[in-house]
C-alpha positions, 0 to 999 in steps of 0.5 A, a space after each residue: 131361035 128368033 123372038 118371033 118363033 119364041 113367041 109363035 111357039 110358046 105364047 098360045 100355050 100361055 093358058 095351059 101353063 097358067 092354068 096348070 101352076 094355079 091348079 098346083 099352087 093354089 095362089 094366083 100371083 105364085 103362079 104368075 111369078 113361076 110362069 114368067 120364071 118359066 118363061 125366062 128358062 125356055 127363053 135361055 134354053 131357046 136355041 136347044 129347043 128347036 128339036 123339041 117335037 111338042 112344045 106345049 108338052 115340054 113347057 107344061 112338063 117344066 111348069 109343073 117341076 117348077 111348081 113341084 119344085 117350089 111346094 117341096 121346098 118347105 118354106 113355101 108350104 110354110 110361109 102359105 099356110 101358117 095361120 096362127 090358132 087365134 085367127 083361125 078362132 076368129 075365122 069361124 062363126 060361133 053359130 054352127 058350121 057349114 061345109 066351108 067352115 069344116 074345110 077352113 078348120 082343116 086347113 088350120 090344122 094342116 098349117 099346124 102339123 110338123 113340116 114332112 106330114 105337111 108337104 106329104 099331106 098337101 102333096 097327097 091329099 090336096 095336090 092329088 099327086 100319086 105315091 110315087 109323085 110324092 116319093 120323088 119330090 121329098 126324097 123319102 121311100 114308100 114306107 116313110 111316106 106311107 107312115 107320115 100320111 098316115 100320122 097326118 091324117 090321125 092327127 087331123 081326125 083327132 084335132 078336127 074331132 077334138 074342135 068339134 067336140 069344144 064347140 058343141 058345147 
């Protein structure tokens, strides 16, 4: 396949692919670096997928294993959302709470919890990805999955309870 072709049949496609990585993971330059990764894997995969029936579908399917690939890895959760306690008291206003205050918070307290409740809430919860999703990109069973989310979630209700509690007084 020709640069011609590459581009006639993966460039209209661009949107989409973007679209979809910004959605998975919620950051714009993250998103643009996995799509030009993206596109140097189909680009070294060219001559192979000229057999492909429906481009569009191929480069979304890889674009979102890329994406599921980078969020399994736990550094990346790491590394995006850790914010230490001290910014997220400096973040929120001291005259009452809002909706977007409440969210922030709980992002907070996702950031704090231990990594495998972390990418199987974010995965869960966030990323709106199904059980079995979530079962295939950490590699753990139903049962493991089920109990750390649950774990999450308590320890979120608690924490979020807690905070609200302190700055009511």
């Amino acid at each position: 396949m020709d640069a011609e072709s590459f581009k006639r049949m993966f460039l209209p496609c661009h949107a989409k692919l973007y679209g979809v990585a910004c959605r998975l993971l919620e950051n714009a330059e993250d998103a643009e670096d996995l799509i030009q990764e993206a596109y140097l894997k189909l680009w070294s995969k060219r001559e192979e997928l000229t057999l492909i029936s429906n481009p569009e579908a191929f480069a979304v399917t890889l674009v979102k294993n890329m994406c599921f690939d980078l969020l399994r890895s736990g550094k990346y959760l790491s590394d995006r959302q850790h914010l230490p306690l001290t910014e997220a008291q400096n973040a929120l206003p001291a005259d009452g709470r809002d909706a977007k205050d409440d969210a922030q918070l709980v992002r907070m307290l996702i950031a704090r919890l231990p990594q495998q409740q972390r990418m199987v809430m974010m995965l869960r919860d966030v990323k709106g990805c199904s059980y079995e999703e979530v079962e295939r990109l950490t590699g753990l069973n139903a049962v493991n999955v089920r109990v750390l989310l649950s774990r999450a979630r308590k320890k979120i209700r608690e924490e979020f309870t807690k905070w609200n509690n302190y700055e009511s007084r």
